[in-house]
C-alpha positions as CSV (number, residue, x, y, z in Angstrom):
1,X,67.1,-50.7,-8.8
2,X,68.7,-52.7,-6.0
3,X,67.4,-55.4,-4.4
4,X,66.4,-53.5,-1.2
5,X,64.3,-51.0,-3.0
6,X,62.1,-54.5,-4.7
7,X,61.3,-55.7,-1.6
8,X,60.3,-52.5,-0.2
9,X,57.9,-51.8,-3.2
10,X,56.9,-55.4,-3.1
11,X,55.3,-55.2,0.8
12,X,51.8,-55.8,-0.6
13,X,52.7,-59.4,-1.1
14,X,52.4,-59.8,2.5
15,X,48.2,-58.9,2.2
16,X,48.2,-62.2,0.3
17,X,48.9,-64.2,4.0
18,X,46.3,-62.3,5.9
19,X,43.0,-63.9,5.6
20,X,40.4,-61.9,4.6
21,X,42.7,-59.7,3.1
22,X,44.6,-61.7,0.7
23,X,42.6,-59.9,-2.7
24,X,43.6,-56.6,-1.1
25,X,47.2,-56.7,-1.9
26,X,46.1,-56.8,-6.1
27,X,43.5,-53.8,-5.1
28,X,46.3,-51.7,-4.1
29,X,48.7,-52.5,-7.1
30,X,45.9,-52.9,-9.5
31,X,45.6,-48.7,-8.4
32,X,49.0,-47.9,-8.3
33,X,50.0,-49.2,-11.7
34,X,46.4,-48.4,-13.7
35,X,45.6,-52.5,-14.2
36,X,42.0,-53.6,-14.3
37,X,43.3,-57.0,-14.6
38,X,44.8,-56.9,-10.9
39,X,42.1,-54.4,-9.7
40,X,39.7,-57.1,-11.3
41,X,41.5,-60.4,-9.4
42,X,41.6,-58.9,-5.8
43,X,38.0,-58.2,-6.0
44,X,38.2,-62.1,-7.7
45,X,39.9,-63.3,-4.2
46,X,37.9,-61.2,-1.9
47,X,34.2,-62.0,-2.9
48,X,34.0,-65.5,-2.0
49,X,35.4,-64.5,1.6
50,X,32.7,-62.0,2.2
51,X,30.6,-64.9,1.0
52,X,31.8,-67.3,3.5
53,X,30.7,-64.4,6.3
54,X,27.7,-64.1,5.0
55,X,26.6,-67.9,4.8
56,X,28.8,-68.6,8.2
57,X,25.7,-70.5,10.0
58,X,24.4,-72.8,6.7
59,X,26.6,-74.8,6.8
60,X,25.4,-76.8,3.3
61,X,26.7,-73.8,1.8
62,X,29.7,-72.4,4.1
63,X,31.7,-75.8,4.0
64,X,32.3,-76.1,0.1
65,X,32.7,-72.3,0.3
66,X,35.4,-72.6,2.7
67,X,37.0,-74.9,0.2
68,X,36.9,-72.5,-2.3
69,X,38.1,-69.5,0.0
70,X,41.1,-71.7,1.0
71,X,42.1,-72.8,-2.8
72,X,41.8,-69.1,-3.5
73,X,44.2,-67.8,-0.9
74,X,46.8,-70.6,-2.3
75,X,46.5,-69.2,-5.7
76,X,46.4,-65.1,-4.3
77,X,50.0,-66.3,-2.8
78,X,51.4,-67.8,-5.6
79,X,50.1,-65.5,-8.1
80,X,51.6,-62.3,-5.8
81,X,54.8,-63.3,-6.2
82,X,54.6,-64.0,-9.4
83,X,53.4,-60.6,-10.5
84,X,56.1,-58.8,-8.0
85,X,58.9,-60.8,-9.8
86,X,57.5,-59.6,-13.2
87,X,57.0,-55.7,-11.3
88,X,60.3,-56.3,-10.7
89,X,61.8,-56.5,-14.1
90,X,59.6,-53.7,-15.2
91,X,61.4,-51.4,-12.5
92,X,64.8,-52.4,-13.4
93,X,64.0,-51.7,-17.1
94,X,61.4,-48.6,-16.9
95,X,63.2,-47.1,-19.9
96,X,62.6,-50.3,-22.1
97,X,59.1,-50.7,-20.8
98,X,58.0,-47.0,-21.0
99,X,56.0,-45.4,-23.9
100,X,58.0,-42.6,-26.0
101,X,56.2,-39.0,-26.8
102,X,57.1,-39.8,-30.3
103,X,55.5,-43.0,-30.7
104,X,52.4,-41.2,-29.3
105,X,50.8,-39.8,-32.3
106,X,47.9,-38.3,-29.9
107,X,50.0,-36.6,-27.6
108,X,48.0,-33.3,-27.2
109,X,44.6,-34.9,-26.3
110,X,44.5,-34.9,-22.9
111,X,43.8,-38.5,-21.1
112,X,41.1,-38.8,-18.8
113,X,42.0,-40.4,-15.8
114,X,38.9,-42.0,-13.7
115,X,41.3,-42.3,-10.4
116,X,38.9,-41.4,-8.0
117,X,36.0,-43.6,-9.0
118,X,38.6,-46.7,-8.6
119,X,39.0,-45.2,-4.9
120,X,35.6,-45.0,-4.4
121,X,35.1,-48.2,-5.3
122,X,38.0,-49.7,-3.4
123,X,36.8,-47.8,0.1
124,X,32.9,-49.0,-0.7
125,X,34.5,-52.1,-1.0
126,X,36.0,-52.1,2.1
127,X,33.3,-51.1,4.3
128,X,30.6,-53.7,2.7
129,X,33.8,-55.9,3.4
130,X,34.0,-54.5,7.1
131,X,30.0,-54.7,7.3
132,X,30.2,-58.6,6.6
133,X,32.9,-59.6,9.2
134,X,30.9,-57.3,11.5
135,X,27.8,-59.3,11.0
136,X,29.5,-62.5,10.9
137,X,31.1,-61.8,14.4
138,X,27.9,-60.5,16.3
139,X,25.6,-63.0,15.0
C-alpha cells in the first residue's frame, strides 16, 4: 500500500484536533476494525468533555475538569498517531496479519457479529453528547 492510500485511511486522526470530538476519531476505528479497546478509549476521551459541559457554571468542579479534558486531548493526539502508524503496518502486511481457514478449527460455526448494537451505541452517544453542548450553550 502506497503512502497516499495511509493517509487517506488515516483521516480520522484529524477528529483528535477538534475539541469535543477528539475520542470520536477511536469510535470510528474502534468500529471499523472490531476493537473494544479503541471503541472503549474514545468513549475514555469523550466523557470527561461532556462532563466539563455539564458542570460549566461550578466552577470548583469545572476548573480541575478542564485540566483533565486538556491532558486528555494531548494524549488522544499522541496516542492517534501512534495507532495509525501501527494500522499502517498492518495494511502493508494484511497477508502476515490475517487469520488462515486452516488454522481455524471452527470454521463452520457461524460468528455472531453484534455490529449494530455498537452503532446504536455510538449514535446514543452522540446525541447525549449533542444534548450536553446544547445545554451547556443555552444555559
Amino acid at each position: 500500500m502506497n503512502v497516499t492510500d495511509k493517509i487517506l485511511r488515516s483521516w480520522w486522526v484529524l477528529l483528535s484536533f477538534i475539541p469535543m470530538l477528539n475520542g470520536f476519531g477511536f469510535l470510528f476505528i474502534g468500529f471499523r476494525h472490531d476493537n473494544k479497546n479503541w471503541f472503549l478509549e474514545g468513549i475514555m476521551y469523550e466523557v470527561p468533555w461532556a462532563f466539563s459541559v455539564i458542570f460549566t457554571y461550578y466552577e470548583h468542579i469545572a476548573n480541575p475538569l478542564y485540566g483533565v479534558v486538556f491532558i486528555l486531548m494531548l494524549i488522544s493526539i499522541l496516542r492517534s498517531f501512534w495507532v495509525a502508524v501501527k494500522l499502517g503496518d498492518v495494511y502493508d502486511n494484511v497477508e502476515k496479519y490475517s487469520v488462515r481457514p486452516t488454522a481455524i478449527k471452527n470454521h463452520d460455526a457461524p460468528q455472531k457479529n453484534n455490529l449494530s448494537v455498537y452503532w446504536a451505541c455510538c449514535v446514543c452517544l452522540i446525541a447525549i453528547f449533542i444534548l450536553f453542548v446544547l445545554f451547556g450553550i443555552f444555559n
